[in-house]
N, C-alpha and C positions, 0 to 999 in steps of 0.2 A: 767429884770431878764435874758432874752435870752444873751445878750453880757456880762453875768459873764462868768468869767472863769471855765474851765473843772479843777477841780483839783486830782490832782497824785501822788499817794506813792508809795514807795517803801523802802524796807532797807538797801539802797545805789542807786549807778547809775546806777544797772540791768533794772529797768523799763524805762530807758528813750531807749529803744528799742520797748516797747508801745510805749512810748509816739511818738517815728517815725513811726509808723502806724496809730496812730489815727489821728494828723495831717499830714498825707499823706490824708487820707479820709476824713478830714474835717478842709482845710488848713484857713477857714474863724474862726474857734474857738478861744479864745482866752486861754493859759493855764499855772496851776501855779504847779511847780515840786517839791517835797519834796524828797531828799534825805536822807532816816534817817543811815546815813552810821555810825554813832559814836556809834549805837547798832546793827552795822550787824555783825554776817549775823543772821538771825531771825529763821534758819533752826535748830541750837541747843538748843533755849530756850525752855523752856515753856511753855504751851498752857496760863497761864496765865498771863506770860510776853509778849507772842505776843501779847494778848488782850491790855494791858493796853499798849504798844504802837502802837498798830492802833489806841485805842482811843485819844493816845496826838497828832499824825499824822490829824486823822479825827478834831479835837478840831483846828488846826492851819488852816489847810485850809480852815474850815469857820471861822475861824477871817478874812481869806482874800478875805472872799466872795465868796465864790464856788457856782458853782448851780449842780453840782453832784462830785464824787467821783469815780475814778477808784482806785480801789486796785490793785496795778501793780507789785503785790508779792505773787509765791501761796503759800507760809506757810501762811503769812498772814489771806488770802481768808480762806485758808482750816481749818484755826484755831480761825478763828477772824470774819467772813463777819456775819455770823448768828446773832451774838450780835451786830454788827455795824447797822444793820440794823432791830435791833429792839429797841437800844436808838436814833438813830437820825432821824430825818425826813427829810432824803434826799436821792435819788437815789445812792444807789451803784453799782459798776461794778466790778464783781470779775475773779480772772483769775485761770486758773486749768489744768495741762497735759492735750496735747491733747490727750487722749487712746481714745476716739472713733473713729474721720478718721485714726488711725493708725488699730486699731481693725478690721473697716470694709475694709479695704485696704490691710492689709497683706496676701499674699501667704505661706508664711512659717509657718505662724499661732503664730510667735512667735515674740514678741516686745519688744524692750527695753525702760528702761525708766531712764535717768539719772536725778534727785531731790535732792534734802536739805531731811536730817531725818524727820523736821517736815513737810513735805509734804507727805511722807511716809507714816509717822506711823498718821496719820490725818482719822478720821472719814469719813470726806468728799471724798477723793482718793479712800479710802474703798469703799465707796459707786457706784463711778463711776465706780473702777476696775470690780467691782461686775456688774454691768448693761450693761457694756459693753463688758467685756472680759473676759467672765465668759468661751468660748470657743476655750481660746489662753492662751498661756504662756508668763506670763507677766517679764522680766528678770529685778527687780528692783536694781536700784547702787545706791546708798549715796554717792554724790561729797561733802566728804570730803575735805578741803580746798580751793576748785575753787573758791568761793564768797569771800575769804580771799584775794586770791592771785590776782583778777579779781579789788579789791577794793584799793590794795597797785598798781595799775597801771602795772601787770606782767602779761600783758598775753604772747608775744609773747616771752616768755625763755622756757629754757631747764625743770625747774623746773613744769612749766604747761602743758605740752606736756607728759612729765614722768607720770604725775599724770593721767595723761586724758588714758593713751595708757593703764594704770594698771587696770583702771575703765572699758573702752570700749573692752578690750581683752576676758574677759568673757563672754559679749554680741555676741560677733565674731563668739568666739568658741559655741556657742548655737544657729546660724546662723541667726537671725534677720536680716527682711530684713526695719524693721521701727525704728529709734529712736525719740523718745519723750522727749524735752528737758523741763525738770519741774522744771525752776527757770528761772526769766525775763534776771538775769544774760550769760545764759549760751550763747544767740543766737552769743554773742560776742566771742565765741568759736569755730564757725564754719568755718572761716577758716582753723584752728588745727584739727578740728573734720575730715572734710576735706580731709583730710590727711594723717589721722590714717584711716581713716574707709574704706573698699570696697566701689566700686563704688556704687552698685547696693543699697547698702542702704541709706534709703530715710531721710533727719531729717525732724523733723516735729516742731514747735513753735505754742503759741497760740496768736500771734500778732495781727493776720488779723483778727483773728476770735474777740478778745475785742471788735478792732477797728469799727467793726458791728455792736457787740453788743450794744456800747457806741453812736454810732448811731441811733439806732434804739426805746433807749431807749429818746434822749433827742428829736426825733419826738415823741414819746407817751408821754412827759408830755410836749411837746410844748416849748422847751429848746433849740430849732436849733439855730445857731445866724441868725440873720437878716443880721450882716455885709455882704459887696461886698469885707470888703479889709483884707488882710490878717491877721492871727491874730497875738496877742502879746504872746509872752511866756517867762516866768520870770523863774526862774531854782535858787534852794535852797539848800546847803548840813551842815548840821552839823558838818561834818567829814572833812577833809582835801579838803579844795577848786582845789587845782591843779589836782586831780584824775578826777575833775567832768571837769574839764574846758578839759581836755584832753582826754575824751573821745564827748564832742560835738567839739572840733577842729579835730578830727581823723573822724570823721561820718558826717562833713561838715555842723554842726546845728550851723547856722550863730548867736546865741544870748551867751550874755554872764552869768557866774553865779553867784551867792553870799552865802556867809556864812549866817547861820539866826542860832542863839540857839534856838532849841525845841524838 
C-alpha cells in the first residue's frame, strides 16, 4: 500500500505547482496527476458542479490505485472536500488561501487576496476569513479570466499583464503589504506579479504548506513509501495535451503527459 501512488487534482495544470512541492519534499513518492482542464476553470460553477467533479476526479484516481488524495484546487477544497471525505474512505488533503501567515505577518494590517468566485463566495474562506482576520482588512479580487488565459498557454502577453495590473491596482491603492494567491494557478504569475507589484509586498502561496501537510499525514496512517529510489510520476489532462506538456517543459519536470478521457 505504502508504494501507491499520491494522487492529485486539479481543474487544469494550476496544481501541478503542488505537485512541485510535494515531490520536492518527498522525491521517493510515487504520483499520479489529473488535469481536469476540459471543465476549468471550477471558480464559476457551482457548488454542485464542483461536487460532482471532484467526485468523477476522486472515482479515477482510485481506479489507478491511489493511497490518498490531494485536492490541489481551492474551489474545489472550499466546495467539495467536506463530502469527499465523508463518501470515500481515503485520506484527503485540501488546499485554501493562505490568510493566516498573511494575517499574522502584516504591518499594514491590510491583505490582499487574489481567488476564483467560487473560493470567495465559499463557506469555508468565510470561515477562515473570520478566525483569522477578523482584525485586518481583507481587500478580496476575483481573477476573472487568469485560469482561462493561464490554460490556453498565455501567460507571458500583453493581455495577462493588462488584466493582472487592473486586479492588483486596487490592492496598491489600499497599501497591502501581503498578497495571498488563492488558486494553485496563479503561483505561475509571479513573475508578472513581480513586476506590477511594489517591492515591499510580500506574495504568499499555500504550496509548502500542502506539501507538509501531505507529509505528515501519510506518516499518521503509515503511507510513507518505503522506496530509496526516486519516484514515478504519470501526468493526465482531459483538455489540450500541448498546454500540459508546456508547462512541465518550461518548469523542467523531466516526465512526460497523456491525454486520458474523465
Amino acid at each position: 500500500m505504502s508504494n501507491k501512488a499520491i494522487g492529485i487534482f486539479d481543474s487544469g495544470i494550476g496544481g501541478t505547482s503542488i505537485w512541485k512541492e510535494i515531490t520536492t519534499m518527498l522525491p521517493n513518492e510515487n504520483t499520479i496527476y489529473l488535469a481536469d482542464s476540459k471543465y476549468a476553470p471550477y471558480g464559476k460553477r457551482s457548488k454542485n458542479e464542483i461536487l460532482s467533479l471532484s467526485i468523477k476526479n476522486t472515482k479515477k484516481l482510485l481506479e489507478l490505485q491511489c493511497k490518498i488524495i490531494v485536492v490541489a484546487c481551492n474551489t474545489a477544497t472550499t466546495n467539495a472536500i467536506k463530502e469527499l471525505r465523508q463518501q470515500f474512505d481515503i485520506p484527503f488533503i485540501g488546499i485554501e488561501p493562505a490568510i493566516k501567515p498573511a494575517a499574522l505577518q502584516t504591518k499594514t494590517k491590510r491583505v490582499g487576496v487574489l481567488a476564483t468566485k467560487g473560493t470567495l463566495t465559499s463557506k469555508l474562506f468565510a470561515k477562515t476569513s473570520d478566525l483569522y482576520a477578523h482584525n485586518i482588512e481583507v481587500i478580496e479580487v476575483v481573477g476573472t479570466g487568469l485560469v482561462e488565459l493561464i490554460e490556453e498557454g498565455k501567460i507571458h502577453t500583453p493581455e495577462m499583464h493588462a488584466l493582472l495590473t487592473s486586479y492588483l491596482q486596487p490592492m496598491i491603492e489600499k497599501d497591502i503589504d501581503y498578497l495571498v494567491l488563492g488558486c494553485t494557478h496563479y503561483p505561475y504569475l509571479i513573475p508578472i506579479l513581480r513586476k506590477i507589484l511594489p517591492n515591499h509586498i510580500v506574495i504568499i502561496d499555500s504550496g509548502e504548506a500542502v506539501a507538509r501537510q501531505t507529509k505528515s499525514i501519510l506518516l499518521k496512517n503509515s503511507l510513507l513509501s518505503k522506496s530509496t529510489q526516486k519516484g514515478e510520476h504519470h501526468f493526465f489532462t482531459n483538455g489540450t495535451l500541448s498546454v500540459l506538456e508546456d508547462i512541465l517543459f518550461n518548469h523542467k519536470i523531466s516526465t512526460t503527459a497523456s491525454y486520458l478521457d474523465f
